[in-house]
ROSE-634092 format. One line per 4 residues: for each residue y, z, x of N, C-alpha, C, O, CB. Coordinates in steps of 0.2 Angstrom, whole numbers. Each point is the difference from the previous one (the first is absolute). Glycine has a CB too. Layout:
<recs>
Y,Z,X,Y,Z,X,Y,Z,X,Y,Z,X,Y,Z,X | ...
</recs>
This chain:
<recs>
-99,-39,-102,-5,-5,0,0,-4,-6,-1,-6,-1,-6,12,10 | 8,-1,-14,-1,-5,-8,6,-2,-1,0,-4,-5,-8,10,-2 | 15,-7,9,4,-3,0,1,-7,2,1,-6,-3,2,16,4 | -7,-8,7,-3,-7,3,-6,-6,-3,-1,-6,1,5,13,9
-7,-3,-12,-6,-2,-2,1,-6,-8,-2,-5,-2,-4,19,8 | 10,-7,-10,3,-4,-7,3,-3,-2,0,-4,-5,0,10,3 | 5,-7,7,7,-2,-2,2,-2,7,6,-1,0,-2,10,-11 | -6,-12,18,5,-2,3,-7,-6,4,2,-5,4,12,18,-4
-18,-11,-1,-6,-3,2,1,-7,-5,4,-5,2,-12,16,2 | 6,-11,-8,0,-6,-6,8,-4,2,-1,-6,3,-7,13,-15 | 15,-5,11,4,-3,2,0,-3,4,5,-4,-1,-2,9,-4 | -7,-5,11,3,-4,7,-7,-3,3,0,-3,6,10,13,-2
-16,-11,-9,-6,0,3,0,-8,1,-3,-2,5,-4,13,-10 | 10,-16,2,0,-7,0,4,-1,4,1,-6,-1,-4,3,-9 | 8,5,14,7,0,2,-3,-2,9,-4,3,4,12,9,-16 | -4,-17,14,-2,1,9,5,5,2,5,1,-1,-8,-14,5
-1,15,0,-1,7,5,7,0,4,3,4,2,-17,-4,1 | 16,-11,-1,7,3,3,6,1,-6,4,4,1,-6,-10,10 | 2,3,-15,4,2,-6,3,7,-2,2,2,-6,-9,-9,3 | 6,9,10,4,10,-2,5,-1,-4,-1,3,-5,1,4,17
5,-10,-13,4,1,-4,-3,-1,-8,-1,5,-4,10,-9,15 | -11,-1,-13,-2,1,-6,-6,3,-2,-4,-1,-4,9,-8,3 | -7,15,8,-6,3,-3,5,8,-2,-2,5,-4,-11,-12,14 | 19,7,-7,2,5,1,5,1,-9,1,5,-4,-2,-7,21
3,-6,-16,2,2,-8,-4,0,-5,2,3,-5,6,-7,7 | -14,1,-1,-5,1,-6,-3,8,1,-4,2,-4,0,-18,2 | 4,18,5,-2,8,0,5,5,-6,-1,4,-4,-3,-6,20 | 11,-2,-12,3,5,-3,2,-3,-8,4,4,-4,1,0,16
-6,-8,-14,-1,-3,-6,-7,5,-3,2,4,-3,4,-17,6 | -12,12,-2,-5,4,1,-1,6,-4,-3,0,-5,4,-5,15 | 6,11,-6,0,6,-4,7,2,-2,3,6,-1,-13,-4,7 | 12,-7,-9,7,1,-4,0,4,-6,5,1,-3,-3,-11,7
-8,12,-6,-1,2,-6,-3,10,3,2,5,-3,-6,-22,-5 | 2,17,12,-3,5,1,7,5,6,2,5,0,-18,-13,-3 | 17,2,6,6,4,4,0,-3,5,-5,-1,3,4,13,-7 | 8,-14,8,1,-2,8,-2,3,5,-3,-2,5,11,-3,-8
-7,13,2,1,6,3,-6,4,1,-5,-2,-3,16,3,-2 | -12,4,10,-3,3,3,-7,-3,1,-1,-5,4,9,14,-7 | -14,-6,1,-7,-3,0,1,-9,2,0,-2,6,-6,13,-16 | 7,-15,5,-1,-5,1,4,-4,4,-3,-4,2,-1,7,-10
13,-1,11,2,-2,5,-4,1,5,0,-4,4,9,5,-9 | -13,4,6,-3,2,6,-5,-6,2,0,-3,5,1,15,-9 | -6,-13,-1,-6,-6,-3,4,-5,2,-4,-4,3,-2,8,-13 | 12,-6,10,2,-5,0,1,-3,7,-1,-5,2,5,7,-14
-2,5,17,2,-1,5,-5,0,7,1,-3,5,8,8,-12 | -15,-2,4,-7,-2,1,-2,-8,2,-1,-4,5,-1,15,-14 | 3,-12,3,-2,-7,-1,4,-2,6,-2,0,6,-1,-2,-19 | 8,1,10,5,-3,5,-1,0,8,0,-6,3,7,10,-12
-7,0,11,-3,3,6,-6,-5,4,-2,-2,6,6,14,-12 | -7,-12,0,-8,-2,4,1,-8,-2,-4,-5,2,-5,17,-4 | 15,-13,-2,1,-10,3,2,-2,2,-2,-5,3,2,3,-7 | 6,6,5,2,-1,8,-4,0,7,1,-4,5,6,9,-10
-12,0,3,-2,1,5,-5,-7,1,-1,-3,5,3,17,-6 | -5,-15,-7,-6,-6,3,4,-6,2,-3,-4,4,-7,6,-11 | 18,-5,4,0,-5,1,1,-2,9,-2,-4,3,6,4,-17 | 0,8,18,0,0,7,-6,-2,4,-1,-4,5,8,11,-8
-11,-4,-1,-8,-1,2,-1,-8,1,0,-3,6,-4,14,-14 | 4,-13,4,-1,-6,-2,3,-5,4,-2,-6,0,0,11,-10 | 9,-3,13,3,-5,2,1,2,8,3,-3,4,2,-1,-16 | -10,10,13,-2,1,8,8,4,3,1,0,7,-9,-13,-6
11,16,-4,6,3,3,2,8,-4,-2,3,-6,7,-17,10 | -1,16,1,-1,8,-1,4,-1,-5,3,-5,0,-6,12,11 | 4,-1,-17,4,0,-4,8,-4,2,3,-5,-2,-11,16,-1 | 10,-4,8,7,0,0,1,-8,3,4,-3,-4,-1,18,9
-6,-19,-2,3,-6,-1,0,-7,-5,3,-6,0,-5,13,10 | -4,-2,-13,3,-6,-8,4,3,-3,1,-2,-6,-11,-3,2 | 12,10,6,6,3,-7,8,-3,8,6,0,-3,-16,17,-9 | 10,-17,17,6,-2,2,2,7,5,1,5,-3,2,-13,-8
-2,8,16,1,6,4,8,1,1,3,-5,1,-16,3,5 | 17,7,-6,7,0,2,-1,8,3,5,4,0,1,-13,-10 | -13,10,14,2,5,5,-8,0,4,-3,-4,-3,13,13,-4 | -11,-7,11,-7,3,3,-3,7,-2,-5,1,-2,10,-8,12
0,10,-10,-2,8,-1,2,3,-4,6,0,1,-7,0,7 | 0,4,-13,4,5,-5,0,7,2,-5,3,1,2,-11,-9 | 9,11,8,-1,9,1,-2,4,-6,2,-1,-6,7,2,15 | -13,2,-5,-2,4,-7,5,6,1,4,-1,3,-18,-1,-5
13,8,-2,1,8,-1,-6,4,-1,-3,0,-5,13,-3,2 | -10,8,8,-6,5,-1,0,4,-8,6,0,-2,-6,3,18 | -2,-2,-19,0,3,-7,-8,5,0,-6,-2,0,15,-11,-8 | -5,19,6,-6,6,-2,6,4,-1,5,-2,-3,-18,0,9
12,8,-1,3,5,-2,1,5,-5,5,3,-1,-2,-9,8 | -8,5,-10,-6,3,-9,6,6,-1,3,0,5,-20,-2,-3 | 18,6,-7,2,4,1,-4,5,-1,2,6,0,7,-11,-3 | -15,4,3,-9,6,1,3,0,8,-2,5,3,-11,-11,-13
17,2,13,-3,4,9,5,6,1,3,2,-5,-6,-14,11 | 3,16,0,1,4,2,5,-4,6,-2,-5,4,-9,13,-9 | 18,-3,5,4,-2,5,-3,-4,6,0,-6,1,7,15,-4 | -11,-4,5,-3,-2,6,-5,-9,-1,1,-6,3,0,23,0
-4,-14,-8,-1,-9,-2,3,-7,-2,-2,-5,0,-4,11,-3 | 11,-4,1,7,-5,-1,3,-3,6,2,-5,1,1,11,-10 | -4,0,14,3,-2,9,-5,-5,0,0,-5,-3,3,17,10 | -5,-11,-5,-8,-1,3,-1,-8,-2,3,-4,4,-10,17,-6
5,-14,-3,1,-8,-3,5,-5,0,-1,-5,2,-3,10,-7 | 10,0,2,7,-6,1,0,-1,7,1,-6,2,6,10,-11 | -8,3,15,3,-2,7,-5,-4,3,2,-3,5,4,13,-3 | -11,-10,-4,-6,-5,3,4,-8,-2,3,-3,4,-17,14,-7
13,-12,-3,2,-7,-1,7,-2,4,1,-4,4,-7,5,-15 | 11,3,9,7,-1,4,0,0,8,3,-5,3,2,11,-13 | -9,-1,13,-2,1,9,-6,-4,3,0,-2,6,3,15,-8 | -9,-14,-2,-4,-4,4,-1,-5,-3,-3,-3,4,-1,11,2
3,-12,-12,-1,-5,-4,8,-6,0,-1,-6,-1,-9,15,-7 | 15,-7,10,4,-1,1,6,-2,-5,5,-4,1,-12,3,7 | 6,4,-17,3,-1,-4,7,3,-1,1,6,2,-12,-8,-6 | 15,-2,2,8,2,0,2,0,-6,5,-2,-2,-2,-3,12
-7,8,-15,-1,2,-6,-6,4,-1,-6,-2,2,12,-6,-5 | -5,16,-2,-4,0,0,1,5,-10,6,1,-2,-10,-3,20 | 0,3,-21,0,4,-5,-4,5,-3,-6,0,1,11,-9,-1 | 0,14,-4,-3,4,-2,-1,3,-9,6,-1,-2,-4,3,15
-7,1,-17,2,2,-4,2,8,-1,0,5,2,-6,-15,-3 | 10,5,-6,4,9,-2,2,2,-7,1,-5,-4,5,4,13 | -6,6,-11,0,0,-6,-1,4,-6,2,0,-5,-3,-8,10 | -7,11,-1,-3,4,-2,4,9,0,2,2,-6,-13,-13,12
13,13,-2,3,6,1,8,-3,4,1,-2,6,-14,11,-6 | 16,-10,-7,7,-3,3,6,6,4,5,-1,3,-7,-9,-14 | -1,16,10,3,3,4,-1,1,8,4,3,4,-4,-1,-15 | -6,-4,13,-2,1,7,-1,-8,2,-2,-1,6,-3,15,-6
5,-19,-4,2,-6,4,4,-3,5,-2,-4,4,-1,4,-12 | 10,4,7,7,0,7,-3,2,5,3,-2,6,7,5,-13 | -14,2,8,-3,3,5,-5,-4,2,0,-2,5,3,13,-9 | -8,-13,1,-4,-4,4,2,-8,1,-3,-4,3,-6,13,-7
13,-10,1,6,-6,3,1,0,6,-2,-4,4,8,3,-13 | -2,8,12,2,1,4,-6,3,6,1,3,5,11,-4,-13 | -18,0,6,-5,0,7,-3,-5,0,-4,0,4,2,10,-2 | 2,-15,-6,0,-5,-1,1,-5,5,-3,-4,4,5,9,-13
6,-2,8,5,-7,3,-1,3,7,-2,-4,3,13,1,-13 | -10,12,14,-3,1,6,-2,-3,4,1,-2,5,-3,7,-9 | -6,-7,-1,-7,-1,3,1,-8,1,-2,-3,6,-7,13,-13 | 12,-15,3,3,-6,3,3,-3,5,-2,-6,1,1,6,-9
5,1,11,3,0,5,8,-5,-2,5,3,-3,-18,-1,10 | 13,-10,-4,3,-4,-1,-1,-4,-6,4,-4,-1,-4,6,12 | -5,-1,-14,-1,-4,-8,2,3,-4,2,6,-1,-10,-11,4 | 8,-1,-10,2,2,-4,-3,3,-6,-5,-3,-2,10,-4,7
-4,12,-8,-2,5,-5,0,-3,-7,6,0,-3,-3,9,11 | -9,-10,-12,0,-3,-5,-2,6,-6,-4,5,1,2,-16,5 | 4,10,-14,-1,6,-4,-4,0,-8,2,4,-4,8,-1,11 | -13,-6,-8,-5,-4,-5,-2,7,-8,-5,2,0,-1,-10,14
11,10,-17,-1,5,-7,-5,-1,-5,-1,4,-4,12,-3,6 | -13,-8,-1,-5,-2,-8,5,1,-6,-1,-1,-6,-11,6,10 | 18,-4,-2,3,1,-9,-2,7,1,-5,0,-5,3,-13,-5 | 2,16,12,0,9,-3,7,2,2,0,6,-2,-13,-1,5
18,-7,-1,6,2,-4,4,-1,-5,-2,-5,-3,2,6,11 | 6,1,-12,4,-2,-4,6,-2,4,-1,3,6,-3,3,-15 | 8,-9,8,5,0,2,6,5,6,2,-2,6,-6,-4,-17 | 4,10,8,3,6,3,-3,4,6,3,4,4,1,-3,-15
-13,-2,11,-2,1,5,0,-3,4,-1,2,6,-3,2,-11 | 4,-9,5,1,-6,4,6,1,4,-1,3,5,-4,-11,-13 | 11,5,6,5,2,3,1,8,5,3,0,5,1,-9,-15 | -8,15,8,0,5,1,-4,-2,8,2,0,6,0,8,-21
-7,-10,13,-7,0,7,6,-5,5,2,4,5,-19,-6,-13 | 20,-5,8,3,-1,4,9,0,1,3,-4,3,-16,0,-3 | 15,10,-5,4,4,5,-1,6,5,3,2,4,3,-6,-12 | -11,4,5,-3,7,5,-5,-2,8,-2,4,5,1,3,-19
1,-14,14,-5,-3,5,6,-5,5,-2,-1,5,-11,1,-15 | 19,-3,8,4,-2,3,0,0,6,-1,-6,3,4,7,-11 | -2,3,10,-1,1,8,-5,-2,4,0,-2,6,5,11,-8 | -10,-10,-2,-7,-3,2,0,-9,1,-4,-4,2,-1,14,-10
12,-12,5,-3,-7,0,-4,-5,-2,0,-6,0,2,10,6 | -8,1,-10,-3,-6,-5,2,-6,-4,4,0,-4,-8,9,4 | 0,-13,2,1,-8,-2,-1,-2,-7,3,-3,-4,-5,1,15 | -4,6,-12,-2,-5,-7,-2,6,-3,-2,5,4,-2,-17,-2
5,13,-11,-1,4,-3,-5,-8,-7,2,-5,-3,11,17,9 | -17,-9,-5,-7,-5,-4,1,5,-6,0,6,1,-12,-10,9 | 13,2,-16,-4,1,-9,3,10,1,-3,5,0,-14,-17,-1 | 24,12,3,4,6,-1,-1,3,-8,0,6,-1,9,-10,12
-9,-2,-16,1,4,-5,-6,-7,-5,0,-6,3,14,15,0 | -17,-9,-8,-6,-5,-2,2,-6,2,6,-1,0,-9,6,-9 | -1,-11,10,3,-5,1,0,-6,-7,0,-6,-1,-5,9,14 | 5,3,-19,1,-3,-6,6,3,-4,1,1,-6,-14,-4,6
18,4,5,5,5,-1,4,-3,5,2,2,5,-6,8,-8 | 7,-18,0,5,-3,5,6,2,0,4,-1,5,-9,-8,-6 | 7,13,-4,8,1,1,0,6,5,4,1,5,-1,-4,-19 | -9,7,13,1,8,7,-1,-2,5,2,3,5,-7,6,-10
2,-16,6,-2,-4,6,6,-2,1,2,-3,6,-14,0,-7 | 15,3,-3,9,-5,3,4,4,2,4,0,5,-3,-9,-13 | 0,15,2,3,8,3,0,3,5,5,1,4,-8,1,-11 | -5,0,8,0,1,9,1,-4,4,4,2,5,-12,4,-6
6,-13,1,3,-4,3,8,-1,2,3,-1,5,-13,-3,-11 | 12,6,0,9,0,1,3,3,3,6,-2,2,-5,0,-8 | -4,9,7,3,7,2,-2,3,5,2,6,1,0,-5,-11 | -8,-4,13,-3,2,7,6,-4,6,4,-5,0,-20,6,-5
12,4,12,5,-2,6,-1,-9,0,-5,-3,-2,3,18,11 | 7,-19,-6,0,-5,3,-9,-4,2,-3,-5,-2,17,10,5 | -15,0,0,-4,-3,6,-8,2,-1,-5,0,4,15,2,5 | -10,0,-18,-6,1,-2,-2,-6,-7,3,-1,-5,0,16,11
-9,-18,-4,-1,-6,-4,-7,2,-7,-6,0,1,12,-8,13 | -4,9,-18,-6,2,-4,-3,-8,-3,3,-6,0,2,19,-4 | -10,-11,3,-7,-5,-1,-2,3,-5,0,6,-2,-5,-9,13 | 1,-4,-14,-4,2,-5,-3,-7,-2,4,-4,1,2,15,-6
-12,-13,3,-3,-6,-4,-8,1,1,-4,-5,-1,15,-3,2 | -12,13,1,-11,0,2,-2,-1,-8,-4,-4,-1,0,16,13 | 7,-11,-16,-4,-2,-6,3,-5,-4,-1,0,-6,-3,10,5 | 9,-14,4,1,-6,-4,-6,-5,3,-2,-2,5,16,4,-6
-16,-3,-10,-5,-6,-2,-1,-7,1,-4,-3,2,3,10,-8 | 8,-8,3,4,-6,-4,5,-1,5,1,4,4,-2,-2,-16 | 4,-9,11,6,-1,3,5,2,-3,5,2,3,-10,-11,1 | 5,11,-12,6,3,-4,-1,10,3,4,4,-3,-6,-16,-10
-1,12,15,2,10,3,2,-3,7,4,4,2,-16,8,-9 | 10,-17,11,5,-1,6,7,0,-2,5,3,4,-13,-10,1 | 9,4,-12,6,-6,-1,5,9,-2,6,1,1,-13,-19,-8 | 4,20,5,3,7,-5,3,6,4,5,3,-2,-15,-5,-5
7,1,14,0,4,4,8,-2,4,4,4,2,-18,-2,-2 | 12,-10,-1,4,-3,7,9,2,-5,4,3,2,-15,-17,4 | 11,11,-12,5,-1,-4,2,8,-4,4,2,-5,-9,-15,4 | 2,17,4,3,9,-2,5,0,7,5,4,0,-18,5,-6
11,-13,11,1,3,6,-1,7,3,4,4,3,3,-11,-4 | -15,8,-1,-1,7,1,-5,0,7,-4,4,-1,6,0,-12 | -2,-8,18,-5,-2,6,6,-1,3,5,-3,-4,-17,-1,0 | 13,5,11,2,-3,7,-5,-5,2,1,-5,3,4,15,-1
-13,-6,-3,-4,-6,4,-7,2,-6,-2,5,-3,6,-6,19 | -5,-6,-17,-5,1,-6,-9,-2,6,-2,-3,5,13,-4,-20 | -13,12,9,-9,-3,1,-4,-2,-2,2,-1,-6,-2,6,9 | -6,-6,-3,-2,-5,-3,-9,2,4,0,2,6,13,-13,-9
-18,10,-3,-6,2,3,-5,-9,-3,-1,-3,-5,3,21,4 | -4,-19,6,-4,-8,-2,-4,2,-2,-3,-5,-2,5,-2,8 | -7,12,-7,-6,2,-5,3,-1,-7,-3,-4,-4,-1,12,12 | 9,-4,-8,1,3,-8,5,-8,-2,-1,-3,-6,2,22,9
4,-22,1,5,-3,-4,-4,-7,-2,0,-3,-5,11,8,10 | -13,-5,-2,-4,-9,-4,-3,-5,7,-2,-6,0,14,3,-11 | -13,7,17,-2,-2,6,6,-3,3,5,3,1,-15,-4,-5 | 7,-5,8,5,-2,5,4,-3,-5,4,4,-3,-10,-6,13
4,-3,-12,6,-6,-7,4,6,-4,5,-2,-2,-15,-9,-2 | 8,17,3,5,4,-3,4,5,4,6,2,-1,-13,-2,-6 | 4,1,12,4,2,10,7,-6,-1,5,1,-2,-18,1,13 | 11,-5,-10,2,-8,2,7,1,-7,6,0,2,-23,-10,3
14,10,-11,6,-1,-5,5,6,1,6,-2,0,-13,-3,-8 | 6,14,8,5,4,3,3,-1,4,6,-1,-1,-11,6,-1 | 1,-6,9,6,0,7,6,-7,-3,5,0,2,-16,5,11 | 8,-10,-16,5,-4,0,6,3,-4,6,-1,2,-15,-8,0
8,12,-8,5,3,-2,4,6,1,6,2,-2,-11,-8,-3 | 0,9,10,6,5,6,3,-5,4,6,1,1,-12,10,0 | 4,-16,2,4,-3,4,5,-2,-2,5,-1,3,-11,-1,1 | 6,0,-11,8,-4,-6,4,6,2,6,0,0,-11,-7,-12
2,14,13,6,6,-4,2,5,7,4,5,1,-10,-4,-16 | 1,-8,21,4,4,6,-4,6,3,1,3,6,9,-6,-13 | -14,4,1,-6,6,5,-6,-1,2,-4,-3,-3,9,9,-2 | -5,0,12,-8,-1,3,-5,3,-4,0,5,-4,4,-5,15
-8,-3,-9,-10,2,-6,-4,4,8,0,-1,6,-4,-17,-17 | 2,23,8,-7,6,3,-7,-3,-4,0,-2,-6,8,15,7 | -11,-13,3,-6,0,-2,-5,4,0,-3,1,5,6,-7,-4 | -4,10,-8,-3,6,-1,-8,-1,1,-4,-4,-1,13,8,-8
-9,2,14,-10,0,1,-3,-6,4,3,-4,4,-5,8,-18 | -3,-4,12,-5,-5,4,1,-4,3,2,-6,-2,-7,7,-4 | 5,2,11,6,-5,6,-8,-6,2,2,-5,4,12,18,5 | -19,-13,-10,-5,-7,1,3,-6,-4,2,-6,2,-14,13,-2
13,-4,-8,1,-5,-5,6,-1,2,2,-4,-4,-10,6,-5 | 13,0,13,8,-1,1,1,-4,5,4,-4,-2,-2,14,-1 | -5,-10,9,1,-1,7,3,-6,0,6,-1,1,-14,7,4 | 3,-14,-8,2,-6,0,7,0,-5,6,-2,2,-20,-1,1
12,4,-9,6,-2,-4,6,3,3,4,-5,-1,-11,5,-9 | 9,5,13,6,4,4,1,-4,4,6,-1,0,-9,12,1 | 0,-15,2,2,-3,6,6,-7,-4,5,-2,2,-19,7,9 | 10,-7,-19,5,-7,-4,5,1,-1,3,-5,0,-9,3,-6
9,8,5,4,4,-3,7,1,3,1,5,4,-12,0,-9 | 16,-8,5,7,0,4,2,7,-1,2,2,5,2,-14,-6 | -4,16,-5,4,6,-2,-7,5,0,-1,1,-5,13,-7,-3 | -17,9,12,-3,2,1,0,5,5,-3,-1,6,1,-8,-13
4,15,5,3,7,5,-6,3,5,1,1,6,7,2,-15 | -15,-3,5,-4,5,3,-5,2,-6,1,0,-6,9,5,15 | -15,-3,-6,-8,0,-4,0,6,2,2,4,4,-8,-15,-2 | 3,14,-8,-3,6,0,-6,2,3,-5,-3,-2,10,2,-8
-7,5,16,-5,1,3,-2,6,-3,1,4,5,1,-10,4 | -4,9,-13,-4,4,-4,-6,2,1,-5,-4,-1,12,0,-4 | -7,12,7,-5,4,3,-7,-3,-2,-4,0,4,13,10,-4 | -10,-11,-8,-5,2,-4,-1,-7,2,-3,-2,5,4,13,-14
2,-15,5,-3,-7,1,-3,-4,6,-5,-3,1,13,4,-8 | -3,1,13,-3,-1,7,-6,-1,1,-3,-5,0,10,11,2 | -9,2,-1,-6,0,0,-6,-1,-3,-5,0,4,10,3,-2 | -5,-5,-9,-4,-3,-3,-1,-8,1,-6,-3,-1,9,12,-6
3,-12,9,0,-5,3,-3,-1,5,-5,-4,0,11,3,-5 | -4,3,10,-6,1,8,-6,3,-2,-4,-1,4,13,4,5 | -11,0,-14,-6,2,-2,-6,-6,-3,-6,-1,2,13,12,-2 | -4,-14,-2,-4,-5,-6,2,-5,2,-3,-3,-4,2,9,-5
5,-10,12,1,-6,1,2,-2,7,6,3,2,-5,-3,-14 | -5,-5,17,2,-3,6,5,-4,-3,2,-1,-6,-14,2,12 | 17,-2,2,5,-2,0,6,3,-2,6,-1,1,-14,-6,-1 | 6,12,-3,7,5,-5,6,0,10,-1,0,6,-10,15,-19
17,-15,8,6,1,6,-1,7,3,-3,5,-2,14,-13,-5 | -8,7,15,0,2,4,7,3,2,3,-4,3,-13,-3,-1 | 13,14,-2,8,1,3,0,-1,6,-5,2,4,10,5,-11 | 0,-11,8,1,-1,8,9,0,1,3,-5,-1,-17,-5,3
18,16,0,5,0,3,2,0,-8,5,-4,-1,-4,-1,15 | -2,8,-20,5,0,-6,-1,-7,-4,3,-2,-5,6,8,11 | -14,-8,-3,0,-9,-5,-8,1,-1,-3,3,4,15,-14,2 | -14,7,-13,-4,-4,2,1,-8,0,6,-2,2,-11,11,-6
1,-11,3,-2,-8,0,-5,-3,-2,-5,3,1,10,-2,7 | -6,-6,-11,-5,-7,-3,-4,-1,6,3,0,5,4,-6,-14 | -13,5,9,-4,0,3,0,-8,0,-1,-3,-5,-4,16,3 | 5,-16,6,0,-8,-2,-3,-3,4,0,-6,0,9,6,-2
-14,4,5,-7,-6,0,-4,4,-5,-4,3,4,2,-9,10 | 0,8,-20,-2,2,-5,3,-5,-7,6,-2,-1,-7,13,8 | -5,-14,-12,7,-5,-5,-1,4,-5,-4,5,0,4,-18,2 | 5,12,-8,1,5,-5,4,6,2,4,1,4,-15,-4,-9
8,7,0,4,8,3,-4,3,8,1,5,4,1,0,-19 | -8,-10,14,-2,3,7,-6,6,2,-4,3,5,17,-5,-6 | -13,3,-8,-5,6,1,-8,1,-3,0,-2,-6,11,6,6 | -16,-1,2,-7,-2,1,-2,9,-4,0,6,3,0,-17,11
-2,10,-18,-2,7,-6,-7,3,5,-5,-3,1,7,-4,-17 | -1,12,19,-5,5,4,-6,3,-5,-1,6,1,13,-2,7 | -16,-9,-13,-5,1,-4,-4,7,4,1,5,-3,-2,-19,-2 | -2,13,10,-4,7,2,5,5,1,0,6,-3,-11,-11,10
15,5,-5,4,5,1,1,4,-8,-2,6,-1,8,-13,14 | -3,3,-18,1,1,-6,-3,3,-3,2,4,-5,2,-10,6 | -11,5,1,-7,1,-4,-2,7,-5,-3,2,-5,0,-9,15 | 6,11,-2,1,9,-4,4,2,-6,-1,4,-4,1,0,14
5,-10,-9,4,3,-6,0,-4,-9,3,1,-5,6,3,17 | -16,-9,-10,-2,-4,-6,0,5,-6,-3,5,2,-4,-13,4 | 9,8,-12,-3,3,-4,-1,-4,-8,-3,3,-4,8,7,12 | -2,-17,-8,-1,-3,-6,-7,-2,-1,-4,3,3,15,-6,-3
-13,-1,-5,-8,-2,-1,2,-8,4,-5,-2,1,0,10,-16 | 10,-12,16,-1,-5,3,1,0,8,2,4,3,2,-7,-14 | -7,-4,14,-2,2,8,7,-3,3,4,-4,-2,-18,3,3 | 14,6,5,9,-3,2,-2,-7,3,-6,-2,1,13,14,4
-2,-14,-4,2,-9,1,-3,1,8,0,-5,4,14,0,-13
</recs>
């Protein structure tokens, strides 16, 4: 909040509201001195977010159609599979989303005890049936573990291998990348800030398919600047997390694979805010008699979990 308050408030307060673009560069002008990255990219993506959101407002139409639609629907991928659960809890989740939500993706984490991750891969992949099996590490391997986890999971089919070794470790990201089976595509970019950790990523060739989180990179106008430069290099964009703040912009996006439907977020979303997306057969969708993103802050509902000195909006 003192980011926004200090430093990104004053720069854009004279500035009209449709002017995203020059509110977006005078932000990032803003905190050139203090840092593009983490906190403040965040702040910035905030902002961003909520101009978008008013100027839709303002002009009576739902997001996705002032930003340009090139789909109806985006697929998500179910994502949890915690490594805190118990086999039996890994079933249970992944096969729920893959068997009755209707996702043809689904993911899990690993990493934690790399020795019994091949094993719970493989009741994993079980409990899915016909879908595809996703593998999300955080960067808790090196290199050699990496390769080790999927030669030993091969048989499994797994599709995507997410942040197998740090995602600030483009050369191991290009390594494993190099030396894994054909048919297995690693990911990485949830913490690209800047368009230069897109550009970094793109130019190691250490991604198959990059990601990208509109919270954290600069909002949409910073969404908007990545996918364009994976599209120069040929590759598809994920969209990490908060599949509310996703749904519309997903749908702009030509090279855009699939939204992260994420356990934790989910819910917080259907908890605290009307209108949050709905799965229906593997996709959501924009809600388009709603304008903006669509979504209406659940103040009483929230109420329990107030704890600052200021009153919620």
């Amino acid at each position: 909040m003192a980011v926004i308050k200090e430093l990104l408030a004053p720069a854009i307060t004279d500035r009209d509201c449709f002017d995203i673009a020059g509110c977006w560069a005078a932000m990032q002008r803003a905190v050139r001195n203090v840092g593009r990255s983490g906190i403040a990219s965040c702040a910035i993506s905030a902002i961003d977010l909520a101009l978008w959101d008013l100027k839709a407002q303002l002009l009576a139409v739902p997001l996705a159609k002032l930003l340009g639609c090139c789909r109806d629907t985006v697929p998500v991928y179910g994502s949890g599979g915690f490594t805190s659960y118990s086999n039996e809890e890994l079933g249970e989740q992944l096969g729920r989303w893959a068997k009755v939500d209707g996702c043809r993706f689904v993911k899990m984490k690993i990493g934690s005890d790399p020795e019994l991750d091949p094993k719970r891969a493989e009741f994993a992949w079980q409990a899915i049936g016909d879908c595809q099996l996703f593998v999300d590490a955080n960067g808790a391997f090196d290199v050699k573990q990496a390769l080790r986890f999927a030669a030993l999971t091969e048989d499994l089919g797994i599709r995507w291998f997410e942040e197998p070794v740090s995602s600030d470790d483009s050369a191991g990201l290009h390594a494993v990348r190099s030396r894994t089976p054909a048919g297995l595509e690693v990911a990485a970019g949830e913490y690209v800030f800047t368009l230069d950790d897109a550009r970094h990523l793109l130019s190691e060739d250490a991604v198959d398919v990059l990601q990208a989180d509109v919270t954290r990179c600069g909002g949409i106008t910073g969404f908007l600047k990545i996918a364009a430069l994976a599209e120069a290099k040929h590759i598809d964009i994920s969209a990490h997390c908060a599949p509310s703040m996703h749904r519309h912009l997903a749908c702009a996006v030509p090279r855009l694979r699939h939204i992260e439907w994420f356990h934790d977020h989910v819910r917080i979303e259907q908890m605290l805010f009307d209108g949050a997306p709905a799965l229906r057969d593997g996709d959501i969708a924009p809600d388009l008699s709603r304008f903006g993103h669509g979504l209406g802050f659940k103040a009483v509902d929230a109420a329990p979990y107030h704890t600052s000195g200021e009153a919620l909006a």
